[in-house]
N, CA and C atoms of all chains as a GROMACS GRO file, in nm:
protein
  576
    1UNK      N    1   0.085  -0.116   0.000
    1UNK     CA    2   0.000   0.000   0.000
    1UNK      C    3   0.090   0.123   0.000
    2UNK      N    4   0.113   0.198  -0.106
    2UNK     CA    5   0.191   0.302  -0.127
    2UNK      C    6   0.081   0.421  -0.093
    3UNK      N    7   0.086   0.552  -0.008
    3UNK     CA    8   0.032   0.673   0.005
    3UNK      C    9   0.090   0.804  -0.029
    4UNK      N   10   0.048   0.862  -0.071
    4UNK     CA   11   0.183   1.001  -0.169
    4UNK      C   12   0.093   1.076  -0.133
    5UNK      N   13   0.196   1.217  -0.136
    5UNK     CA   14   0.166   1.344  -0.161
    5UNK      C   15   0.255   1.414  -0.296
    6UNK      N   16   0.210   1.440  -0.430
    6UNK     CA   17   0.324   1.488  -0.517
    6UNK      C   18   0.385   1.615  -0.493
    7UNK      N   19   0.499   1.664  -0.555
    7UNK     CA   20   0.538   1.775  -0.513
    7UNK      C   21   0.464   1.822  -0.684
    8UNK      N   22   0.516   1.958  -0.709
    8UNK     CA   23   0.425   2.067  -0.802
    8UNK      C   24   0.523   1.990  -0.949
    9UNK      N   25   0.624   1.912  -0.923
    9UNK     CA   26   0.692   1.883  -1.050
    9UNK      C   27   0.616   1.823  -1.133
   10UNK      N   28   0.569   1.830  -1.287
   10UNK     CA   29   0.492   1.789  -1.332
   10UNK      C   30   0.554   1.756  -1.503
   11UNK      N   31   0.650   1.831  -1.494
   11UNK     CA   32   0.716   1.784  -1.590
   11UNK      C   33   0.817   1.734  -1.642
   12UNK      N   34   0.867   1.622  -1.508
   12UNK     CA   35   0.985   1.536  -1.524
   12UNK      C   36   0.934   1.409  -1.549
   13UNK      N   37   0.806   1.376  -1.639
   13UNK     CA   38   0.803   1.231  -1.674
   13UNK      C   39   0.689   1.118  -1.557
   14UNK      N   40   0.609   1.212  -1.495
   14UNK     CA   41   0.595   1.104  -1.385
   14UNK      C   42   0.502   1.000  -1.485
   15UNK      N   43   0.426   1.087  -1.551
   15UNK     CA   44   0.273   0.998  -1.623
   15UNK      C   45   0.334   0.892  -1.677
   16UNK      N   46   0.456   0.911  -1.738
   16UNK     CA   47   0.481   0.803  -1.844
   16UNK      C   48   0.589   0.700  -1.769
   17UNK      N   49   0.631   0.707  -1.661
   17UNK     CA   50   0.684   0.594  -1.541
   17UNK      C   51   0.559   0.541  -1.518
   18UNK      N   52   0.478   0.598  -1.434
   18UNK     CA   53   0.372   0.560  -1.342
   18UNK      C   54   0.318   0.448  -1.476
   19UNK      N   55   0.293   0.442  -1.576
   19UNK     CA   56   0.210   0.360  -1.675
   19UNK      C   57   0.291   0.276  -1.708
   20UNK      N   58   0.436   0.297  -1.729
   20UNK     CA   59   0.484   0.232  -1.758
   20UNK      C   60   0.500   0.066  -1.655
   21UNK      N   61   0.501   0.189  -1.522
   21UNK     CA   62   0.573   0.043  -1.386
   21UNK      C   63   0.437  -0.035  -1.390
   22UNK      N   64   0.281   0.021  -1.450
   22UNK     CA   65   0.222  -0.009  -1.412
   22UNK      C   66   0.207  -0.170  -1.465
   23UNK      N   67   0.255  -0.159  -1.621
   23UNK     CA   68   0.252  -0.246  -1.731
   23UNK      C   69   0.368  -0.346  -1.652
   24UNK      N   70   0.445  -0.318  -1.608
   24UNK     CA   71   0.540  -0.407  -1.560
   24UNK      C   72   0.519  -0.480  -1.449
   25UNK      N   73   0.435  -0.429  -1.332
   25UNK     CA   74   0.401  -0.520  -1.228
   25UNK      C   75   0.290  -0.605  -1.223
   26UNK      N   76   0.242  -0.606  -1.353
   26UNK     CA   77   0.178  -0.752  -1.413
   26UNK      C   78   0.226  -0.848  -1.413
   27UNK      N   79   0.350  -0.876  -1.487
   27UNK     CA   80   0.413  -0.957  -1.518
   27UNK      C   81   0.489  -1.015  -1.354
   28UNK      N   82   0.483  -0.976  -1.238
   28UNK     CA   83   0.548  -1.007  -1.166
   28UNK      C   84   0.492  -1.130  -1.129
   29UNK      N   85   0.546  -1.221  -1.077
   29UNK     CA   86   0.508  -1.389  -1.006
   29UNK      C   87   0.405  -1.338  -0.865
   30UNK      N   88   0.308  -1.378  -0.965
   30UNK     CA   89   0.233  -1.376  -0.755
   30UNK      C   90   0.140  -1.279  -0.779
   31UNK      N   91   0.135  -1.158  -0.916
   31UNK     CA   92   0.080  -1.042  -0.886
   31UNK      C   93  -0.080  -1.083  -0.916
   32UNK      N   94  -0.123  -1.035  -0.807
   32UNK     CA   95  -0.333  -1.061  -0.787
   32UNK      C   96  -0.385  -0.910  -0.885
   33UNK      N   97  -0.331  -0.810  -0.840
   33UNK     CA   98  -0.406  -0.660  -0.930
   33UNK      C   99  -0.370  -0.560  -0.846
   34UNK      N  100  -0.458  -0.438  -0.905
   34UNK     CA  101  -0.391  -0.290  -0.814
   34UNK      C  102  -0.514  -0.249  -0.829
   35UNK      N  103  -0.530  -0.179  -0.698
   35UNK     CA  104  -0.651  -0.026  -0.720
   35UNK      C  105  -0.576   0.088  -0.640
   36UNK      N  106  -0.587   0.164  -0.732
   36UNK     CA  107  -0.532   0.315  -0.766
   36UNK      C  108  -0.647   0.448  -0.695
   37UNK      N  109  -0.621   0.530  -0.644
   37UNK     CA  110  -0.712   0.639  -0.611
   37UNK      C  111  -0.625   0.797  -0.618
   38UNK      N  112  -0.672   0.880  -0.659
   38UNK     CA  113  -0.594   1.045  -0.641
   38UNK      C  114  -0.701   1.154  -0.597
   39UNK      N  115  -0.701   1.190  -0.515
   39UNK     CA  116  -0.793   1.360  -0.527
   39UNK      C  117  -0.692   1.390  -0.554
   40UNK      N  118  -0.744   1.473  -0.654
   40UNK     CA  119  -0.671   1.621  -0.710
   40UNK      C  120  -0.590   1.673  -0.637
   41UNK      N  121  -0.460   1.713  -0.587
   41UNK     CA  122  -0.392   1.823  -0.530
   41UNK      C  123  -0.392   1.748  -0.395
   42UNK      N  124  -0.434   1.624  -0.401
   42UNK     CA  125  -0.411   1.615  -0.224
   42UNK      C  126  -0.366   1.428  -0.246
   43UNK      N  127  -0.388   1.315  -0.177
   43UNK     CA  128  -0.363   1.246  -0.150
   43UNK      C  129  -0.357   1.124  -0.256
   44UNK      N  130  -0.236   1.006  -0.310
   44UNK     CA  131  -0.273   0.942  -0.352
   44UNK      C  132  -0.251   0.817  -0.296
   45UNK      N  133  -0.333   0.722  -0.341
   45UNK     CA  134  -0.356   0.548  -0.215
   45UNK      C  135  -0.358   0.472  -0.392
   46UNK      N  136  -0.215   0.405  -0.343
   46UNK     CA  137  -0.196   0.258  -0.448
   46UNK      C  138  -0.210   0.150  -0.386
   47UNK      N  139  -0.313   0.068  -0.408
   47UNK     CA  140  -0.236  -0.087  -0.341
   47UNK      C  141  -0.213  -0.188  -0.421
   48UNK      N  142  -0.095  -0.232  -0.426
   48UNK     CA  143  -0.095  -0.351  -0.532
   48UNK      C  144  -0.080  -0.491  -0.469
   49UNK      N  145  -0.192  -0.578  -0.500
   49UNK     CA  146  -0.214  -0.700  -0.431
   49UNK      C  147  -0.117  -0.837  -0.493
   50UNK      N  148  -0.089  -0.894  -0.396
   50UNK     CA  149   0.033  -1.000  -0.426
   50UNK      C  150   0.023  -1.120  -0.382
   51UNK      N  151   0.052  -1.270  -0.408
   51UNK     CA  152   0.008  -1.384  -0.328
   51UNK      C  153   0.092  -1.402  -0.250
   52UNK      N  154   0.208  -1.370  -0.235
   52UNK     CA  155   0.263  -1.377  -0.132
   52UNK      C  156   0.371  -1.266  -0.115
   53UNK      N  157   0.494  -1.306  -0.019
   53UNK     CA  158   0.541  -1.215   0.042
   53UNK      C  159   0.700  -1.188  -0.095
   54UNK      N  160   0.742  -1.304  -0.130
   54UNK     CA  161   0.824  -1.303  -0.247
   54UNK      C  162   0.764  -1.257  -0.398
   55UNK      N  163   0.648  -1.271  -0.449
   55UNK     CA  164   0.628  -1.142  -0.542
   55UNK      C  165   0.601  -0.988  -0.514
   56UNK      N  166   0.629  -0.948  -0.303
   56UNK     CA  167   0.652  -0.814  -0.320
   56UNK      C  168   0.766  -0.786  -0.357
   57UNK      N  169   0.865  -0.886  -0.261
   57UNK     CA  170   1.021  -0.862  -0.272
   57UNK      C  171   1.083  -0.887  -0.390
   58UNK      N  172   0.991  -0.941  -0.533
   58UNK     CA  173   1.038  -0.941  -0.663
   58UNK      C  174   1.028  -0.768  -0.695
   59UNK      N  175   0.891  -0.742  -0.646
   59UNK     CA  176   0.866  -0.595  -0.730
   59UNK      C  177   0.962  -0.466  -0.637
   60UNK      N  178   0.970  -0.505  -0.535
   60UNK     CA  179   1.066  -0.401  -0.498
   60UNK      C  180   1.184  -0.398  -0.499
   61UNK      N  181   1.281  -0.517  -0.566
   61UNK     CA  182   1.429  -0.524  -0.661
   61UNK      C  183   1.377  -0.511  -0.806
   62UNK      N  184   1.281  -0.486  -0.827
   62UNK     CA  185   1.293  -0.495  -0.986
   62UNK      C  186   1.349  -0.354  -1.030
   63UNK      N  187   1.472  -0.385  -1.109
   63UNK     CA  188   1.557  -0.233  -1.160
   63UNK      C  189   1.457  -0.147  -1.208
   64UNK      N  190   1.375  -0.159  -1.236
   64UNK     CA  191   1.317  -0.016  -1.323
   64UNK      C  192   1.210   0.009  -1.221
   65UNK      N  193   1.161  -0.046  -1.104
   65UNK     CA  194   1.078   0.010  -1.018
   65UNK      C  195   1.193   0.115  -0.882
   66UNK      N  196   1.340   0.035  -0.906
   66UNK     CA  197   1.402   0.071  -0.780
   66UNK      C  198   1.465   0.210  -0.826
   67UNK      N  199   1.495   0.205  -0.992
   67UNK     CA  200   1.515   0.354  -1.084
   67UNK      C  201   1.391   0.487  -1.059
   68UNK      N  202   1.262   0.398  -1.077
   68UNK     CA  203   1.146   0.527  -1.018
   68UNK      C  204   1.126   0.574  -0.878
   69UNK      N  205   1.157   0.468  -0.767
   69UNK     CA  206   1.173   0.558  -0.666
   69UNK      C  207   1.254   0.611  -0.631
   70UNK      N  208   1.371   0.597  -0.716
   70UNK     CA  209   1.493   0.706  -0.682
   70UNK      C  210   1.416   0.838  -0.701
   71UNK      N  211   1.391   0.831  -0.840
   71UNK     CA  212   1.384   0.959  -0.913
   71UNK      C  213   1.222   1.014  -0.843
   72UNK      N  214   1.143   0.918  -0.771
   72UNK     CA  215   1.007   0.976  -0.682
   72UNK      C  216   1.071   1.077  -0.570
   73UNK      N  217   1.235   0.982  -0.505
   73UNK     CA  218   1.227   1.096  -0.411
   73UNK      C  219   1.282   1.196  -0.445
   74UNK      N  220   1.363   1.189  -0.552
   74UNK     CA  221   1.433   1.341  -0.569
   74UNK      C  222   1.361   1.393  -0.658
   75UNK      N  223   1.199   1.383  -0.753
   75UNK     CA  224   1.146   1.470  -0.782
   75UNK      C  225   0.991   1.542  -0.763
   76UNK      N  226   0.957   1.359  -0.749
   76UNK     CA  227   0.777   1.330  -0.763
   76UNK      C  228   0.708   1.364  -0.617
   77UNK      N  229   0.771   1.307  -0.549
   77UNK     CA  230   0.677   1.276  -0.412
   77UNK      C  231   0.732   1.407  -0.250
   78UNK      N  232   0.621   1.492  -0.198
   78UNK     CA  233   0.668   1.528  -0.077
   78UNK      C  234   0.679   1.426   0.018
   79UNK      N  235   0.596   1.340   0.016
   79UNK     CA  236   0.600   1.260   0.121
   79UNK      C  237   0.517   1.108   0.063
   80UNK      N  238   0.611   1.015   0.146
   80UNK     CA  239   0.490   0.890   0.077
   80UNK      C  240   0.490   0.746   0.193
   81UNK      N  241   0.398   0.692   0.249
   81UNK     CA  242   0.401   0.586   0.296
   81UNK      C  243   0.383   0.454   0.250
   82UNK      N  244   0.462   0.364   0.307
   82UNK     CA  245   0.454   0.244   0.222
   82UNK      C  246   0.448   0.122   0.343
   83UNK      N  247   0.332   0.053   0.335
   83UNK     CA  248   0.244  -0.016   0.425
   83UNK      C  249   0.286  -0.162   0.377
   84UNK      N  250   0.334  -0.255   0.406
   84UNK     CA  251   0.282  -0.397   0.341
   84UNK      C  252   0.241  -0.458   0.446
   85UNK      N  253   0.121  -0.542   0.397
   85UNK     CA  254   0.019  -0.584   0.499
   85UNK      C  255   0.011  -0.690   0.442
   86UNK      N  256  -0.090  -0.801   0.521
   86UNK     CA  257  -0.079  -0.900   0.455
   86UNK      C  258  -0.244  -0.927   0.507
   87UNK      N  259  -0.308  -0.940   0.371
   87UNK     CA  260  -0.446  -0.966   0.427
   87UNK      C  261  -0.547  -1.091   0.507
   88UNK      N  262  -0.612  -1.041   0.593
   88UNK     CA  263  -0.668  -1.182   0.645
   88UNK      C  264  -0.805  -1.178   0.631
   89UNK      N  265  -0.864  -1.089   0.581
   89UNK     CA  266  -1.010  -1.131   0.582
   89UNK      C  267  -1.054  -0.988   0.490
   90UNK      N  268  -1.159  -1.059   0.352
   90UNK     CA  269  -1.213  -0.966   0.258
   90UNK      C  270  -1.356  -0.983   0.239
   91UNK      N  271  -1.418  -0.874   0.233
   91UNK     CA  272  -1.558  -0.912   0.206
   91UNK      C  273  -1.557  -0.818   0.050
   92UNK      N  274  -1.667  -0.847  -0.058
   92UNK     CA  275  -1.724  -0.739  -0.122
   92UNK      C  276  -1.848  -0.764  -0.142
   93UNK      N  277  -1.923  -0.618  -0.189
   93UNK     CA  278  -2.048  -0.603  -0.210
   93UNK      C  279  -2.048  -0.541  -0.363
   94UNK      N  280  -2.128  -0.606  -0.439
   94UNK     CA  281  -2.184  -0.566  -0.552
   94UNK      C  282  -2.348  -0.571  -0.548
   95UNK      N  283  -2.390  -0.418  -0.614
   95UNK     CA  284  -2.526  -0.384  -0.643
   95UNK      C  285  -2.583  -0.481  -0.713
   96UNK      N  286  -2.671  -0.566  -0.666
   96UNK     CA  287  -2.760  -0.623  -0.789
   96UNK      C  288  -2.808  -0.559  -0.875
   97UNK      N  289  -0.956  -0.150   0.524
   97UNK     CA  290  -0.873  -0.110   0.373
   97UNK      C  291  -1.090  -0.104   0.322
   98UNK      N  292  -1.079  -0.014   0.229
   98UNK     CA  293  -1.211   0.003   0.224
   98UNK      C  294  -1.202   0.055   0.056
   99UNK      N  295  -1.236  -0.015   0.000
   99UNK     CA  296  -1.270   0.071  -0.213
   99UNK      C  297  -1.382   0.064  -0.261
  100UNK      N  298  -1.394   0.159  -0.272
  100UNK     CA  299  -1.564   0.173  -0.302
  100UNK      C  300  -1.599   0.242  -0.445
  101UNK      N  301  -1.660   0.243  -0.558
  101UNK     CA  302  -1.726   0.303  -0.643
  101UNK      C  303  -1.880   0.323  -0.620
  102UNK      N  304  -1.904   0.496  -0.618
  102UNK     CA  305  -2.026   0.528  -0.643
  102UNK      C  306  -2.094   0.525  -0.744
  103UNK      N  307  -2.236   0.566  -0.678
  103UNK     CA  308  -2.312   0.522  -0.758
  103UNK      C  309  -2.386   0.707  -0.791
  104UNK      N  310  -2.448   0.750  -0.876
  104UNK     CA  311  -2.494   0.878  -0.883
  104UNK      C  312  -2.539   0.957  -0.809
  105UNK      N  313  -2.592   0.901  -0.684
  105UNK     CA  314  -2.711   0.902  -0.608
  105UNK      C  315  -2.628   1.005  -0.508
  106UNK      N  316  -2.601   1.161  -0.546
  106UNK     CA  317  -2.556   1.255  -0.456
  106UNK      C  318  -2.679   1.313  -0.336
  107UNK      N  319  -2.774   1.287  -0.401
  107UNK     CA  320  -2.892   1.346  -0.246
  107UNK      C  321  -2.935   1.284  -0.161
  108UNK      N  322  -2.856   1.185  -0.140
  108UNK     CA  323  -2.863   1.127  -0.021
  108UNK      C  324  -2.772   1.134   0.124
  109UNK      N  325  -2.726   1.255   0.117
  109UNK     CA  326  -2.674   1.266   0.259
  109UNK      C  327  -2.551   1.191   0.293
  110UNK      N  328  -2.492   1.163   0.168
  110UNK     CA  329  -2.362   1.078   0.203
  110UNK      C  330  -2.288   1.149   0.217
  111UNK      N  331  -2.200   1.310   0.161
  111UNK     CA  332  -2.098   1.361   0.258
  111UNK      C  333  -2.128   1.398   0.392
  112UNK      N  334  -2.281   1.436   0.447
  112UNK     CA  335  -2.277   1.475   0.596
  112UNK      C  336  -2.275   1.343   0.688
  113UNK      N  337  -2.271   1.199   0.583
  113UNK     CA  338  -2.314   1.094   0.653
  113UNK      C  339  -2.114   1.050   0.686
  114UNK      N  340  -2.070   1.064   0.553
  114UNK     CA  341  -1.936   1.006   0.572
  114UNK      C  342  -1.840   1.083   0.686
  115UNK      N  343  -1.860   1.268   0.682
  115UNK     CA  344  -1.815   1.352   0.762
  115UNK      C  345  -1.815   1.283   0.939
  116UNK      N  346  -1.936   1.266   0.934
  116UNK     CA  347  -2.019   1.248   1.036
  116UNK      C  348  -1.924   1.112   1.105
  117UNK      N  349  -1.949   1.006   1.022
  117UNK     CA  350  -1.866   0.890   1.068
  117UNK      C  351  -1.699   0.881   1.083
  118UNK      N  352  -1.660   0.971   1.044
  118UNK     CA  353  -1.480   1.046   1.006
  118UNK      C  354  -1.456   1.094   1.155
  119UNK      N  355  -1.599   1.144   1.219
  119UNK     CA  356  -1.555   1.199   1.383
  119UNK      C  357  -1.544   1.096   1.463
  120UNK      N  358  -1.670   1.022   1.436
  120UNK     CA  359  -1.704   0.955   1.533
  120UNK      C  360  -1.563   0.818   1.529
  121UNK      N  361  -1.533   0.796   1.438
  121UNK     CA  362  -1.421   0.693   1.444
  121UNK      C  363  -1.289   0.716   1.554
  122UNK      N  364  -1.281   0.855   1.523
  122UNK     CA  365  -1.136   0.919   1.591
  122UNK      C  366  -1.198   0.844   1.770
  123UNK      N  367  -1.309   0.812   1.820
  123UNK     CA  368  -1.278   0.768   1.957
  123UNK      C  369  -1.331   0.668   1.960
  124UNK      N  370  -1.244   0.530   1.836
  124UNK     CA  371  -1.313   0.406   1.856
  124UNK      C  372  -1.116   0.385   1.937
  125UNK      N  373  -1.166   0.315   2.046
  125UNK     CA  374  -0.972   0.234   2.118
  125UNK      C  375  -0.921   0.198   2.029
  126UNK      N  376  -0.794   0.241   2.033
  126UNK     CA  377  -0.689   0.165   1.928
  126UNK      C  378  -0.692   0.247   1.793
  127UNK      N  379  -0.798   0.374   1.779
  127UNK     CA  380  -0.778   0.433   1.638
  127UNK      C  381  -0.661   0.473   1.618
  128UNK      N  382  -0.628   0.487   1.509
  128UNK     CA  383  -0.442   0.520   1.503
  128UNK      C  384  -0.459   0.621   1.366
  129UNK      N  385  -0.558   0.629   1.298
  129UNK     CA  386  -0.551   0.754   1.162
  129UNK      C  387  -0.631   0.612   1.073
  130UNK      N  388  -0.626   0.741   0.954
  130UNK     CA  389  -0.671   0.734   0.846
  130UNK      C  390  -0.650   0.774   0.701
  131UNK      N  391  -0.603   0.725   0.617
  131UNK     CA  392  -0.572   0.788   0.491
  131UNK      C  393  -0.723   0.809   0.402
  132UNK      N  394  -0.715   0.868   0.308
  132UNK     CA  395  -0.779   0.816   0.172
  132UNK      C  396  -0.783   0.914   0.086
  133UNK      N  397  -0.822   0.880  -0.067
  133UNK     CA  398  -0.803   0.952  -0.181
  133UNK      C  399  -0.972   0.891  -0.262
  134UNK      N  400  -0.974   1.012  -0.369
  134UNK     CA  401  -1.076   0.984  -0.363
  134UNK      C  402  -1.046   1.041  -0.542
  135UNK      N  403  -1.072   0.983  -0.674
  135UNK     CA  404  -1.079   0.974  -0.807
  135UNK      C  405  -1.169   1.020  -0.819
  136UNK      N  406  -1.220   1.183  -0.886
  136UNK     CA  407  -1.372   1.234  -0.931
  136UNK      C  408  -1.450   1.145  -1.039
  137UNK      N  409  -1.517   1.092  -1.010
  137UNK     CA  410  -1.572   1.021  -1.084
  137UNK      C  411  -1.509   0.821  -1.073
  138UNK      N  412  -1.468   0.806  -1.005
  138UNK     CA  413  -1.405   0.696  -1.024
  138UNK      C  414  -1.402   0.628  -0.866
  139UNK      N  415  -1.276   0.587  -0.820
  139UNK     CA  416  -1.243   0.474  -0.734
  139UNK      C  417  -1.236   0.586  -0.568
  140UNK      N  418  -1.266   0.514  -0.489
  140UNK     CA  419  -1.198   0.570  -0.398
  140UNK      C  420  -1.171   0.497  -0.267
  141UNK      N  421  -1.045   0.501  -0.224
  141UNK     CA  422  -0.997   0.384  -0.107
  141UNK      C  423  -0.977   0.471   0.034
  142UNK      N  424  -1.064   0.411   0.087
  142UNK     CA  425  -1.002   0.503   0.220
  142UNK      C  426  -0.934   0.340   0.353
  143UNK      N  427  -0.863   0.438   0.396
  143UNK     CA  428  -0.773   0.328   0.458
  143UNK      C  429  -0.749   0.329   0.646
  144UNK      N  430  -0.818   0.265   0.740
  144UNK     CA  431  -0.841   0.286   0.935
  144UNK      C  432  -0.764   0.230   0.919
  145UNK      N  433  -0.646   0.288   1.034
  145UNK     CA  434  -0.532   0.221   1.074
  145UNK      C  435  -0.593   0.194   1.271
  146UNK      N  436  -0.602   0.074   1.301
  146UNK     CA  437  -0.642   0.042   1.411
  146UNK      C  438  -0.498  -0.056   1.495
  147UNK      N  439  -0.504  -0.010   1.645
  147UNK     CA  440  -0.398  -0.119   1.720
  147UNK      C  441  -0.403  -0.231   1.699
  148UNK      N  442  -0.532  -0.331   1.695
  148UNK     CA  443  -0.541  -0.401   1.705
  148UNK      C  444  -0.671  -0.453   1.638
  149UNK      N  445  -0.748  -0.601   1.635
  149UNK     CA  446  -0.871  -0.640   1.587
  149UNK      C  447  -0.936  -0.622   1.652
  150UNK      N  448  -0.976  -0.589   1.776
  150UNK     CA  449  -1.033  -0.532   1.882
  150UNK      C  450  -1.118  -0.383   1.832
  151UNK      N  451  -1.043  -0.315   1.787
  151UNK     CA  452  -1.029  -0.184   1.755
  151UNK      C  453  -1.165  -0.188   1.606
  152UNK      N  454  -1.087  -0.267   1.541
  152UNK     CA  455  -1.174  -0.280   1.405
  152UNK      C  456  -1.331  -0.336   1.434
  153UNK      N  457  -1.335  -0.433   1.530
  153UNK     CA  458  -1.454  -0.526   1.570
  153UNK      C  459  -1.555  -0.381   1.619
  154UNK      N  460  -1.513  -0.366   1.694
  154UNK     CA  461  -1.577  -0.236   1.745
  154UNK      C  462  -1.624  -0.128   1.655
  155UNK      N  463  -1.534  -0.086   1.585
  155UNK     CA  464  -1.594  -0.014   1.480
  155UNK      C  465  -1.730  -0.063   1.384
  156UNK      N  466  -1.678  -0.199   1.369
  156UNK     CA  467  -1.733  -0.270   1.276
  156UNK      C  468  -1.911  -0.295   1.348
  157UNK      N  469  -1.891  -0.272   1.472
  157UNK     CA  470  -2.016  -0.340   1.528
  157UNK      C  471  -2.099  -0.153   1.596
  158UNK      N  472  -2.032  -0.052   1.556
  158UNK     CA  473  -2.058   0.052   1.616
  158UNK      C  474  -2.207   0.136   1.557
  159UNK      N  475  -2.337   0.123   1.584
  159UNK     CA  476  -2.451   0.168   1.576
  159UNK      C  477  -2.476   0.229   1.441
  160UNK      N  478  -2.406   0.323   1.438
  160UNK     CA  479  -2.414   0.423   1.357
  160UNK      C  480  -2.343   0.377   1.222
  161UNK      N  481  -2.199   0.323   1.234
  161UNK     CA  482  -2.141   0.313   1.149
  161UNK      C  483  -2.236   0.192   1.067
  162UNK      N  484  -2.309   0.053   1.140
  162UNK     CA  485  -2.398  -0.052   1.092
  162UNK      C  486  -2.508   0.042   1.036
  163UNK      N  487  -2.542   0.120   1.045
  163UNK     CA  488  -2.663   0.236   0.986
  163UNK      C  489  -2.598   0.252   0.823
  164UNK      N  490  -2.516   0.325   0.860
  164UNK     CA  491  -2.414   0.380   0.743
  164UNK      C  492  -2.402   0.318   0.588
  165UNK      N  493  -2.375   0.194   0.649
  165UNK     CA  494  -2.336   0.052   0.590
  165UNK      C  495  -2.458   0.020   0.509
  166UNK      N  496  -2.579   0.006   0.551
  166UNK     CA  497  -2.699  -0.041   0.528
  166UNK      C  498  -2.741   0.091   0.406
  167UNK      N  499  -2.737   0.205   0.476
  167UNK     CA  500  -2.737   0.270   0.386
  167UNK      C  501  -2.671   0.271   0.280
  168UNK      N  502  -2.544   0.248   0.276
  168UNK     CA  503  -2.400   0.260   0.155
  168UNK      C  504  -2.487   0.134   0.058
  169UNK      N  505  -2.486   0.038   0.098
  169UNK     CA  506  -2.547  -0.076   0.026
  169UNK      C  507  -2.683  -0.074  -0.078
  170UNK      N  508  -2.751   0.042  -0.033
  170UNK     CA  509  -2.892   0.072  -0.067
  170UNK      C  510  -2.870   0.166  -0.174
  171UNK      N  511  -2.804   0.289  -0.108
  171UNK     CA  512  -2.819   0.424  -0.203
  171UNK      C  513  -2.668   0.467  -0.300
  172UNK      N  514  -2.582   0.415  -0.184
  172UNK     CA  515  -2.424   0.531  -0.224
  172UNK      C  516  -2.390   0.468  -0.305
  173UNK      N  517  -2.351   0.286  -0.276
  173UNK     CA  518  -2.257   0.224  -0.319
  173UNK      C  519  -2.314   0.136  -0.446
  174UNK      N  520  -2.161   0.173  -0.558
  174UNK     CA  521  -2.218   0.058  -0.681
  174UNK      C  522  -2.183  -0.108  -0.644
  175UNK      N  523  -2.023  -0.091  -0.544
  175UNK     CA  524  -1.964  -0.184  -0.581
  175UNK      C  525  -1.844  -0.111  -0.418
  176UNK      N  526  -1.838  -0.250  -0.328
  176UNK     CA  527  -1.713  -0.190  -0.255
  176UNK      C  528  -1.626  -0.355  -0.232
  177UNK      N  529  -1.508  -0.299  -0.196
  177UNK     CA  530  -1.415  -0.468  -0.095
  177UNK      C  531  -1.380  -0.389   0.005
  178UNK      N  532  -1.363  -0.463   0.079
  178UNK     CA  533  -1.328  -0.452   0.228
  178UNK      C  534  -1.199  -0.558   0.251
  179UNK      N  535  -1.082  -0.452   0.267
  179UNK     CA  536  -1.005  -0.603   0.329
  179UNK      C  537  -0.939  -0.540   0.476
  180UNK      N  538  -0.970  -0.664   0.554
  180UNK     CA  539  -0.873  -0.637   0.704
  180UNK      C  540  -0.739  -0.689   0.668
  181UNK      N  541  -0.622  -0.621   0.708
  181UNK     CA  542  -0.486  -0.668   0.682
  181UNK      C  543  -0.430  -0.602   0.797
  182UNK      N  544  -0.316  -0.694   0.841
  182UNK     CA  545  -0.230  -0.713   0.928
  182UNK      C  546  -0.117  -0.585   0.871
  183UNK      N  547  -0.058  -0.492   0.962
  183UNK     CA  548   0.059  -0.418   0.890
  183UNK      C  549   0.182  -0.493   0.935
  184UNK      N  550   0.300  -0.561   0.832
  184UNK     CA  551   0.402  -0.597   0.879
  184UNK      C  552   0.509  -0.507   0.873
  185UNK      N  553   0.509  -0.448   0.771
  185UNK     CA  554   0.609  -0.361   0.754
  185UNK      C  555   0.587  -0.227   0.728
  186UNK      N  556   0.648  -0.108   0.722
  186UNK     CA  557   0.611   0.003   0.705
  186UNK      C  558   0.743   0.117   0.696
  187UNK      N  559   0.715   0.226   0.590
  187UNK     CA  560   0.850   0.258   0.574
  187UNK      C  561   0.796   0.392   0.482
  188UNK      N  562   0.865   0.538   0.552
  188UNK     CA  563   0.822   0.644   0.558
  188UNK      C  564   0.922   0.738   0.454
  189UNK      N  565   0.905   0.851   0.373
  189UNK     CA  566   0.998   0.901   0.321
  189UNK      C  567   0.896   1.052   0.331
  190UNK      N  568   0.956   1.124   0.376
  190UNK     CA  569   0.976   1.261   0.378
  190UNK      C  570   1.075   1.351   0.283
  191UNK      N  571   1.050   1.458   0.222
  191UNK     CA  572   1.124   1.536   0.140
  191UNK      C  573   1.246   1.648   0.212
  192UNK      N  574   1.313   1.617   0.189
  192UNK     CA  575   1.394   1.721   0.360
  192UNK      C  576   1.370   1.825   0.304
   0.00000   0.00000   0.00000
């Protein structure tokens, strides 16, 4: 579970990382999916779901994810939290 | 961990309802914060950080918030998941 705040930089490339890593952490062993959220100007919440604990630790050595958070902290992000949890219990509801 | 997509249905009292439940959480034991982001038109994850399952049960079983719920299911919500997860790890970056 990644949480950000961006800084005002907007034109060092983030759109076309962010799509890019996005295309790439498909392919990782283990990867279940992601849901993504942004308000505008204020908070963003990634979580990307995994079957276990070795397709996180694939995606967080993978060179071109460990190249974007370099470049998150020295351009993209004021601040960002990064949560890994491990889930134990899901419910959902869909509208009939 | 909470993702929800709405549904059109703005006259129903869901920001004074969600506001409303945003207070009342801050004095469930064990509250520890809250993130969330919210996509205009799209996804939005909001995220209770609780001490313990204790903390969550309580919430989970708290009057108002079971009101809420019933309502979300009826009017607000198209589509939500709910997952409880354990935090194992956690790891902070600030911009100096």
């Amino acid at each position: 579970m990644f949480t950000a705040t961006r800084t005002d930089d907007d034109t060092a490339g983030y759109g076309t990382t962010a799509e890019h890593l996005s295309r790439l952490v498909r392919d990782v062993p283990g990867f279940l999916g992601e849901d993504a959220a942004h308000t505008p100007g204020g908070l963003s919440i990634s979580v990307a779901y995994f079957r276990d604990l070795a397709g996180i630790e694939h995606w967080r050595r993978h060179p071109e994810h460990v190249d974007a958070k370099s470049r998150g902290r020295e351009q993209w992000y004021e601040r960002y939290v990064i949560h890994i949890a491990r889930v134990e219990h899901s419910h959902a509801f869909t509208r009939p």
